[in-house]
C-alpha positions in Angstrom: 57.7 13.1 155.6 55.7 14.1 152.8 52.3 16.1 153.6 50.4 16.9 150.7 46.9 18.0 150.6 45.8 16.4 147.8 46.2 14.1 145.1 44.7 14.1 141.6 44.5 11.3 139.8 43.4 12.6 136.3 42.5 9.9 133.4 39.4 9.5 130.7 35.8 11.1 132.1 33.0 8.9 131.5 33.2 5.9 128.7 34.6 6.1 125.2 32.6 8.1 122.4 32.4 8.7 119.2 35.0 11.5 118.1 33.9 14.9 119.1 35.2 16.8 115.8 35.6 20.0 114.8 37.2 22.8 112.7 40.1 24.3 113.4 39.5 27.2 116.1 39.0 30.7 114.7 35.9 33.1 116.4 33.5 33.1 114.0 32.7 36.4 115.2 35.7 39.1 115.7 34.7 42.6 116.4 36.5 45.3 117.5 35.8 46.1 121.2 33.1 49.1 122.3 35.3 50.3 125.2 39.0 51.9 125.8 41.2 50.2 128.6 43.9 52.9 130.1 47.0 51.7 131.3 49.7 53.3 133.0 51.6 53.7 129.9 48.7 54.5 127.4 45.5 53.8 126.0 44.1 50.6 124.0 41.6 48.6 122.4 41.2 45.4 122.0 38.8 42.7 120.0 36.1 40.9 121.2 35.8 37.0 120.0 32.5 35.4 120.5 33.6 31.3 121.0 32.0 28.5 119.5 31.7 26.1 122.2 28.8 25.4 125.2 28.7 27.2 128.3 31.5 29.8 126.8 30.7 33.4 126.9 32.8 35.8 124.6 36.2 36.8 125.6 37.8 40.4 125.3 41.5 39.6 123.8 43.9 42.2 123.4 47.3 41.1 122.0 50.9 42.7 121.7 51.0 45.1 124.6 54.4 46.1 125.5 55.2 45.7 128.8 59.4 46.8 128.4 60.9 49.1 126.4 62.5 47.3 123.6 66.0 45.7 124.1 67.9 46.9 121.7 71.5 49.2 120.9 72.1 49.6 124.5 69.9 47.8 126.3 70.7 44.3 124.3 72.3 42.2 127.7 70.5 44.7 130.0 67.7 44.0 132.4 64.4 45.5 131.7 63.6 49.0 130.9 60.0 50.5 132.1 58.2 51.5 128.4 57.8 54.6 127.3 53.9 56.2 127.1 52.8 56.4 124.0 49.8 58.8 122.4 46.6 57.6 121.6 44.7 54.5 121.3 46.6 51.7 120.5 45.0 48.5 118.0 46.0 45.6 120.6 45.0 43.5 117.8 47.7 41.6 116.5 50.7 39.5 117.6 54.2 41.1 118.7 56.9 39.6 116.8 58.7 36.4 119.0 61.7 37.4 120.3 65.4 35.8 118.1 65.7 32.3 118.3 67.2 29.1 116.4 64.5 27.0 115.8 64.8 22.8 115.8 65.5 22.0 112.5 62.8 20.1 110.6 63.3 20.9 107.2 64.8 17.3 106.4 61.7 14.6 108.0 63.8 11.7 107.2 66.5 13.5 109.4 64.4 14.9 111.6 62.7 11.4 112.5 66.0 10.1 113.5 66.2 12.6 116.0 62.4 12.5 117.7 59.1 10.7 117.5 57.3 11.0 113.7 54.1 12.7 116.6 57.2 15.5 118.2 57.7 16.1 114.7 53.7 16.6 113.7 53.8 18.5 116.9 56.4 21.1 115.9 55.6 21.6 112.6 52.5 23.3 113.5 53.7 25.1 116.3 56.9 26.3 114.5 54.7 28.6 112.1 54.1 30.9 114.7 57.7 31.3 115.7 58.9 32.6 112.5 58.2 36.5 112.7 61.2 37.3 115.0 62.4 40.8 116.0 64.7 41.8 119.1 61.6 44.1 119.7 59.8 40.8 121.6 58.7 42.3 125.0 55.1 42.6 124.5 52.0 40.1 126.7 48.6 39.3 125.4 45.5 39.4 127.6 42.4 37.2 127.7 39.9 38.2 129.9 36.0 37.5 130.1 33.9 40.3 127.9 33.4 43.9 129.8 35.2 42.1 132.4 36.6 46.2 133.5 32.7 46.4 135.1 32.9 44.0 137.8 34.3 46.2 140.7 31.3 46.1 142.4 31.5 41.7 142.0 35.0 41.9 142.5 37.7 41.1 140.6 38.9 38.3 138.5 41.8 36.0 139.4 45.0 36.6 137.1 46.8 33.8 135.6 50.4 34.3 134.1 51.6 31.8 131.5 55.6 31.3 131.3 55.7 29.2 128.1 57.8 26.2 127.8 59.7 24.2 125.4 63.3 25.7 125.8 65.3 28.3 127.3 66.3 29.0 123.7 63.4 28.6 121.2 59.3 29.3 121.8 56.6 32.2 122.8 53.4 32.8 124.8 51.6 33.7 121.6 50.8 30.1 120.2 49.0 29.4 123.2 45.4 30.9 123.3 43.8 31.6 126.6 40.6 32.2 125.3 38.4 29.6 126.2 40.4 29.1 129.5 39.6 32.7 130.5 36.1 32.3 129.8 34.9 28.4 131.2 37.0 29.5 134.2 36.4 33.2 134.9 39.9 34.0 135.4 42.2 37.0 133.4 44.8 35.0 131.5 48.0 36.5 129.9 50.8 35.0 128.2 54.3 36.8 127.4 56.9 36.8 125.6 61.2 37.1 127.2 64.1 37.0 125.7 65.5 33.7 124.9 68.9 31.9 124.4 71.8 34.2 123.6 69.9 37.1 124.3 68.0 36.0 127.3 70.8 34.1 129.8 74.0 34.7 128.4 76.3 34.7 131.1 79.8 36.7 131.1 80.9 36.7 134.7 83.6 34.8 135.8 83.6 35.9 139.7 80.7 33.4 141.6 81.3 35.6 144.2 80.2 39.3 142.3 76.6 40.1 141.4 76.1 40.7 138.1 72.7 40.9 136.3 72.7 37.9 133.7 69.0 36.4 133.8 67.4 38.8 131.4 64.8 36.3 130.6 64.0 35.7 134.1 64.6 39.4 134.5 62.0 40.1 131.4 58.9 37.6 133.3 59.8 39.8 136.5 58.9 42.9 134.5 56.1 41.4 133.2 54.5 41.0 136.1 55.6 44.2 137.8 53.0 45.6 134.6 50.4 42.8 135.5 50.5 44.6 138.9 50.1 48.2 137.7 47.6 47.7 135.0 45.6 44.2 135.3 42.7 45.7 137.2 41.6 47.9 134.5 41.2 44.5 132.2 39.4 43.1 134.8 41.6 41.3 136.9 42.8 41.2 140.6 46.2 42.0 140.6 46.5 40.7 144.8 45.2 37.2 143.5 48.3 36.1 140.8 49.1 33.0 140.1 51.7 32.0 137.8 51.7 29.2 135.6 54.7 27.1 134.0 55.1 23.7 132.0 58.8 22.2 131.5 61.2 24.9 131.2 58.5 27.5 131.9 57.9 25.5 135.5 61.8 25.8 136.2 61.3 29.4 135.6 58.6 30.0 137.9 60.5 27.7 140.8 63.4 30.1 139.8 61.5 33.3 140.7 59.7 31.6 143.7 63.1 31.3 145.0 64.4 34.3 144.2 65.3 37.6 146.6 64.5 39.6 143.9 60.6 39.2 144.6 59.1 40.3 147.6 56.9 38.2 149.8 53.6 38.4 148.4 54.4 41.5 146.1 53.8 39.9 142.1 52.2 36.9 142.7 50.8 34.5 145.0 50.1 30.8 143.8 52.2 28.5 141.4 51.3 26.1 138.7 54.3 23.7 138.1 53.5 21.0 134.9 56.6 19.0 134.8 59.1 20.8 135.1 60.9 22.3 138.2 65.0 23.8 139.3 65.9 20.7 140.8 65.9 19.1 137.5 69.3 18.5 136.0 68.9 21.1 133.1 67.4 23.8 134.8 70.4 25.7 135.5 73.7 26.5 133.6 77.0 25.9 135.8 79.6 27.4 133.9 78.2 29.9 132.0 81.1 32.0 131.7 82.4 29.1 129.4 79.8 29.3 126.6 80.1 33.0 126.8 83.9 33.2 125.7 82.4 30.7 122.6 79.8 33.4 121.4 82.4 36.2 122.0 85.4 34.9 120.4 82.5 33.4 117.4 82.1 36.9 116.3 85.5 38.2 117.0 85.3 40.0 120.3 87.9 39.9 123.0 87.6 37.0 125.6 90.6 38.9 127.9 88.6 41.1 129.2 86.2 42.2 132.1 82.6 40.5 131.4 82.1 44.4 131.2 83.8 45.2 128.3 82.9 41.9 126.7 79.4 42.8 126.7 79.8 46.3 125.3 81.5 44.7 122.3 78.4 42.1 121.7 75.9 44.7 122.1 78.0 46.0 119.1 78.0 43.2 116.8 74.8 42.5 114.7 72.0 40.2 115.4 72.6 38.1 112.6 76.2 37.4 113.5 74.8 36.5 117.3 72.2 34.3 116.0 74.9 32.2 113.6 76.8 31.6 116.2 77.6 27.8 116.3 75.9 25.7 119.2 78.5 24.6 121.4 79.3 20.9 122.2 77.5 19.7 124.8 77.4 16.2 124.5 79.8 13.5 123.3 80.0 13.2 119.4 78.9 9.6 119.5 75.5 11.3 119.5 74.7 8.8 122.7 72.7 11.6 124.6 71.6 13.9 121.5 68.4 15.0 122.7 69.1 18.7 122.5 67.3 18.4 119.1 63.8 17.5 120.5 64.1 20.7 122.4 63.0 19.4 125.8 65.9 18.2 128.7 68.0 19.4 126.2 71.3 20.7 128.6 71.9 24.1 127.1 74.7 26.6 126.6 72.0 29.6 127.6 69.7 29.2 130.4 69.0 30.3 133.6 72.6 30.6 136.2 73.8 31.4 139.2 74.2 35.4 138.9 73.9 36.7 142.5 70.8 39.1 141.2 67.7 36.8 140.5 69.6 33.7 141.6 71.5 33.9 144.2 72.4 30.8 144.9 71.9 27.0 143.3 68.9 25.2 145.1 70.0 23.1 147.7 70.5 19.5 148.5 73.1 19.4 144.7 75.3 16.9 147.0 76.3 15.4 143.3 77.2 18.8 142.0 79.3 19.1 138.7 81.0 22.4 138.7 80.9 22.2 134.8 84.6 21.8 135.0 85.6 17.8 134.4 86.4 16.8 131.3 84.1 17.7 128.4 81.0 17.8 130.3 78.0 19.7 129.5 78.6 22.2 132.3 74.8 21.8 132.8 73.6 21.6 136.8 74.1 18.2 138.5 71.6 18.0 141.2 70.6 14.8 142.9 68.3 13.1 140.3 66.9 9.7 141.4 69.3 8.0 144.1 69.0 11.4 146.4 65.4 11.7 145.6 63.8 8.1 146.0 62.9 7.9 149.4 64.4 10.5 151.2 62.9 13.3 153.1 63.0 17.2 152.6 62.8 17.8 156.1 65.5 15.3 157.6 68.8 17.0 158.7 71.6 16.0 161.1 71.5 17.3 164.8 74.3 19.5 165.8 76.1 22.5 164.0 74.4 24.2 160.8 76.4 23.7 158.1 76.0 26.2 154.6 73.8 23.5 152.6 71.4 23.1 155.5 71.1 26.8 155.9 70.7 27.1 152.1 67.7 24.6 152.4 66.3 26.3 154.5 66.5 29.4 153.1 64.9 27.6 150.0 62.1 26.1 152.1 61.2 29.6 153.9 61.0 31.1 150.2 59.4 28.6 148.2 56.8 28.7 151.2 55.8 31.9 150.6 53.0 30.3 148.1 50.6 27.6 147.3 51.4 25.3 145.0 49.8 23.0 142.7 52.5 20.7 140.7 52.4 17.4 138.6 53.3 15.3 136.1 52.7 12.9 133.2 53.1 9.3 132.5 55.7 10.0 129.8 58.0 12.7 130.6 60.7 11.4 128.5 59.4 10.4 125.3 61.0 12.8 123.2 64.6 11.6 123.9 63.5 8.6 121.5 64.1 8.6 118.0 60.7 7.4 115.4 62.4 4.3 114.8 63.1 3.6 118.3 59.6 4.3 119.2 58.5 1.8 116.6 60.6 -1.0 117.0 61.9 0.0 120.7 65.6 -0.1 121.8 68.5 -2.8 122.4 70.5 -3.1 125.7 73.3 -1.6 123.8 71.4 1.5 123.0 69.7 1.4 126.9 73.7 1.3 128.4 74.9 4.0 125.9 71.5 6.2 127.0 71.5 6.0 130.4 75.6 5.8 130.5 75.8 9.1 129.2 73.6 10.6 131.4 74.9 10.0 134.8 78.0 11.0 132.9 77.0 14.5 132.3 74.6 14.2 135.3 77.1 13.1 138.4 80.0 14.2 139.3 80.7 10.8 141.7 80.0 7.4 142.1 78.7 7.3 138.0 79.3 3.1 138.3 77.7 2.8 141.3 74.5 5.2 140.2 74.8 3.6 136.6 74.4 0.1 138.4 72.0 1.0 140.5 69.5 2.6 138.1 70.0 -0.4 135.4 68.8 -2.4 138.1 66.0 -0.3 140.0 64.1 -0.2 135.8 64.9 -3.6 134.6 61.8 -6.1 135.1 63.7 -9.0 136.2 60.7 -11.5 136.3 61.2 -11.5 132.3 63.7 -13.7 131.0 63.8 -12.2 127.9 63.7 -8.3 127.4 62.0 -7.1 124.9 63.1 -4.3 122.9 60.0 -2.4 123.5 59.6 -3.1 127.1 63.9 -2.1 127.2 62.3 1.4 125.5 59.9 1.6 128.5 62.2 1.2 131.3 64.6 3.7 130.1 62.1 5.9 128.7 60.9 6.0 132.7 64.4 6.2 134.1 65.2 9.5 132.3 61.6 10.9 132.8 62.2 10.2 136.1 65.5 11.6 136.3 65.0 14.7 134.4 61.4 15.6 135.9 59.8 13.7 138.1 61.8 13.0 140.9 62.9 16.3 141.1 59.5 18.1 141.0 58.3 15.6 143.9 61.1 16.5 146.2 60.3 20.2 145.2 57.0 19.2 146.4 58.6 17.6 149.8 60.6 21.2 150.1 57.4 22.8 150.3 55.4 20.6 151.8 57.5 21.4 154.9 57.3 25.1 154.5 53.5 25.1 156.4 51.2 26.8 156.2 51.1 27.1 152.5 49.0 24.5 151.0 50.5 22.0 148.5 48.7 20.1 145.5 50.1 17.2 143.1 48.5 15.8 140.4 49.3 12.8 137.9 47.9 13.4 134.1 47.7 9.9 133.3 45.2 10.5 130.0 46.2 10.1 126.4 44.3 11.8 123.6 42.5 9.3 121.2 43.1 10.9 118.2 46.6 12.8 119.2 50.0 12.5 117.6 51.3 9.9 119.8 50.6 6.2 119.7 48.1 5.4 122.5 50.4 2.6 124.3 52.6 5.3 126.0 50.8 6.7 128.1 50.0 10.7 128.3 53.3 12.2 126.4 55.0 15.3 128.2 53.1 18.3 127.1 50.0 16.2 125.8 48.4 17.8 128.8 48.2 21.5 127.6 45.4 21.0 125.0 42.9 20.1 128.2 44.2 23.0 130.4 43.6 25.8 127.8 40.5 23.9 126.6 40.8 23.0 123.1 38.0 20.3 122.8 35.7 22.8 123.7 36.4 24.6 120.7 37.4 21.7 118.3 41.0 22.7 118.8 43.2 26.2 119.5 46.4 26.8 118.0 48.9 24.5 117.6 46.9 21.7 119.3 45.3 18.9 117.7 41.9 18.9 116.0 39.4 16.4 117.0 38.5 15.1 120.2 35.9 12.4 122.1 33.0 14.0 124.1 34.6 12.1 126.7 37.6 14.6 125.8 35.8 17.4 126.0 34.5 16.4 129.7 38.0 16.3 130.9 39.0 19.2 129.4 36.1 20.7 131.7 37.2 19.0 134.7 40.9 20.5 134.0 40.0 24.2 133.7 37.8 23.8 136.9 41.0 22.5 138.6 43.3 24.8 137.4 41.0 28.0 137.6 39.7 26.9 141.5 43.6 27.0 142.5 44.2 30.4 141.1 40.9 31.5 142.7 41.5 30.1 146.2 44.5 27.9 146.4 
């Protein structure tokens, strides 16, 4: 039985306007701050940024503070090292380098727009120029807190919000995404981080499920990030007993990864949770037979595969960067290219991601009755948890009388940690757009196309019953009261049968696990708005990620970042409405 407190609805506020433009969003006045902030690790200074936009106040930004000594020589496949102090004042002025990744390639549009939507390419091509300046020296955070925010003891403290960016387990960075004009409508300390990605960040060498062996070093690197938001937030201003951590798509699985996890005390680095589509009990949260892709990169760059995941490691912390980052992607789907979306970077299954290591995840999340150990014949070796059938009317809290067997301990282990905080989750109308090609977009899809699609993904999905869950799902998204099926409306019903797969079934029985786990207060929300003058053609619907622009505030400002540029006032109202949302849960829950 599901018991959520509250459902938002969120669509257009007020009637339609005329466009509310506006330049792209640089501070028109950027001067370095009066006043020193001391951390435990050293001294430094940041900027102050005086925003062009109403009812904003100016904003205190300091940018590339390390929070980890850097991972490099010795400490490359290592968990987090505690920085060393350094002398002196240091300039927090500037962006950190992004940590090594292979970006998507768009350096062919043509080829490119066979691969995603012509508005996922527009997308990327902005926010791909602030991934190019990459160094294995990554683990740095930037801070955006309210001006002379460090003189409110005596008002209290502001609320802390911690961004774990999305996109991929293997590409992206907090620093595209400014938390400026959040911080300052809603009164709340934002910071966003950078961890170590792909390769670097979840290779996985252990071939013992039974050993504990550290292997999440990006999950291990947002850990130590907020170990230093603990130590050193309340000397920028912020509460460091009022956390909450905020996640979109991959960044969402993340944070349901560490609510999870044994390796965080109750109530120790944070205390609420922002999931925006994404969550583990999606299919490509986890990676189930690591192991596998990690004999690829070693034997790629001529290391020994024989040996203990020890000695394996010792050899690739030897070999150079370069040769790591060349390292071919494995295969993961079928090369009929019927389930390529690995290119459009989101429900992509991935060689490197978060996996079972006995450390930070010690154990799968429960109720994977359709599990794929990775091992049957060509598969992805991506986590195959109950998708739709298992999620579509069933209940979190059901369970058989009589003997407790392991899964129903591990759900209830699962429930008793995931309740340890408030949530607030949701979705969008269009989670899967980006599986779709420009063409297909345009024109829409065939039923050949549809039963290739969706036939490949309970392939790589399910482990049993594919012809009976293949049957099933053709059936449960085919309007049958239309005698003819359009190509477009064919696009439709897949396009909601994957999103529905891949995120949003599996975040609303995340929300039925927790929902259970009383007294901790659960919150849902559908963003079912679609930016006038966006990249994305208005008859979808709001496209997964579309969402982000509202939550960090860019009408306000006329755009941030790598967000689009003009907006209605109607825009800018429900960009408003967002950050009061967002920044009231993080206050109070």
């Amino acid at each position: 039985m599901r018991c959520w407190t509250v459902l938002l609805l969120l669509g257009a506020v007020g009637a339609e306007l005329d466009p509310f433009g506006g330049p792209q969003h640089e501070p028109k006045h950027s001067t370095l701050s009066s006043r020193t902030v001391r951390t435990k690790y050293g001294d430094v200074r940041g900027v102050v940024w005086e925003l062009d936009g109403r009812h904003l106040g100016p904003v205190e930004v300091f940018r590339g503070i390390p929070y980890a000594s850097p991972p490099v020589g010795n400490l490359r496949f290592m968990p987090p090292v505690n920085g060393a102090q350094w002398k002196g004042t240091k300039m927090a002025d500037r962006f950190s380098p992004v940590c090594p990744q292979r970006l998507p390639d768009i350096s062919e549009e043509q080829e490119a727009l066979r691969k995603m939507p012509k508005g996922r390419y527009e997308y990327l091509r902005r926010l791909l120029t602030y991934l190019q300046d990459q160094s294995e020296d990554c683990l740095y955070l930037n801070i955006y807190a309210p001006a002379h925010s460090g003189g409110r003891e005596a008002e209290g403290k502001y609320p802390v919000m911690v961004y774990i960016h999305g996109e991929s387990f293997e590409w992206n960075s907090g620093n595209p995404y400014d938390g400026s004009v959040l911080a300052s409508y809603g009164g709340v300390v934002f910071v966003t981080i950078n961890y170590r990605l792909g390769i670097l960040g979840f290779l996985n060498a252990n071939t013992d499920r039974f050993m504990r062996t550290p292997a999440n070093y990006g999950l291990m690197d947002q850990i130590a990030a907020l170990h230093w938001v603990k130590e050193n937030i309340a000397a920028f201003g912020g509460d460091p007993t009022n956390v909450t951590i905020v996640g979109q798509s991959t960044g969402a699985a993340c944070i349901n990864l560490l609510m999870t996890s044994s390796a965080i005390p109750d109530g120790m680095l944070f205390h609420r949770a922002i999931l925006m589509s994404g969550s583990s009990l999606s299919p490509w949260a986890l990676v189930a037979d690591p192991s596998k892709f990690a004999r690829h990169v070693a034997s790629s760059v001529n290391c020994s595969v024989d040996v203990p995941d020890t000695h394996l490691l010792k050899c690739l912390r030897e070999r150079p960067l370069e040769a790591l980052m060349r390292v071919p992607s494995p295969q993961l789907y079928p090369a009929d290219g019927s389930l390529d979306m690995v290119s459009g970077g989101h429900f992509s299954a991935t060689a490197f991601g978060p996996s079972v290591d006995g450390v930070v995840i010690d154990a799968p999340p429960p109720m994977a009755n359709v599990w794929n150990s990775g091992q049957q014949r060509g598969g992805s070796g991506i986590n195959s948890n109950f998708v739709i059938l298992d999620t579509i009317g069933g209940s979190a809290g059901g369970g058989s009388s009589g003997s407790v067997n392991p899964e129903e301990m591990m759900q209830k282990k699962y429930i008793d940690r995931l309740g340890r905080y408030d949530l607030l989750f949701g979705v969008v109308r269009a989670e899967a757009y980006f599986v779709f090609a420009a063409e297909d977009i345009q024109y829409g899809i065939e039923n050949e196309r549809r039963g290739k699609l969706l036939k490949a993904f309970v392939r790589d999905t399910y482990r049993y019953h594919q012809n009976e869950i293949l049957a099933t799902v053709v059936n449960e998204y085919t309007d049958w009261e239309r005698p003819v099926q359009h190509p477009i409306n064919i696009r439709d019903e897949t396009m909601e049968a994957l999103g529905d797969a891949q995120v949003v079934a599996p975040l609303v029985r995340t929300g039925d696990f927790h929902s259970v786990s009383r007294p901790s207060n659960s919150f849902f929300y559908v963003f079912d708005y679609q930016t006038k003058f966006g990249d994305f053609p208005q008859r979808q619907g709001c496209v997964h990620g579309e969402e982000l622009p509202y939550i960090f505030g860019a009408p306000l400002v006329g755009g941030l970042s790598h967000f689009p540029r003009n907006y209605t006032k109607a825009e800018v109202q429900l960009s408003e409405a967002v950050m009061i949302y967002w920044s009231n849960f993080a206050r109070t829950g």
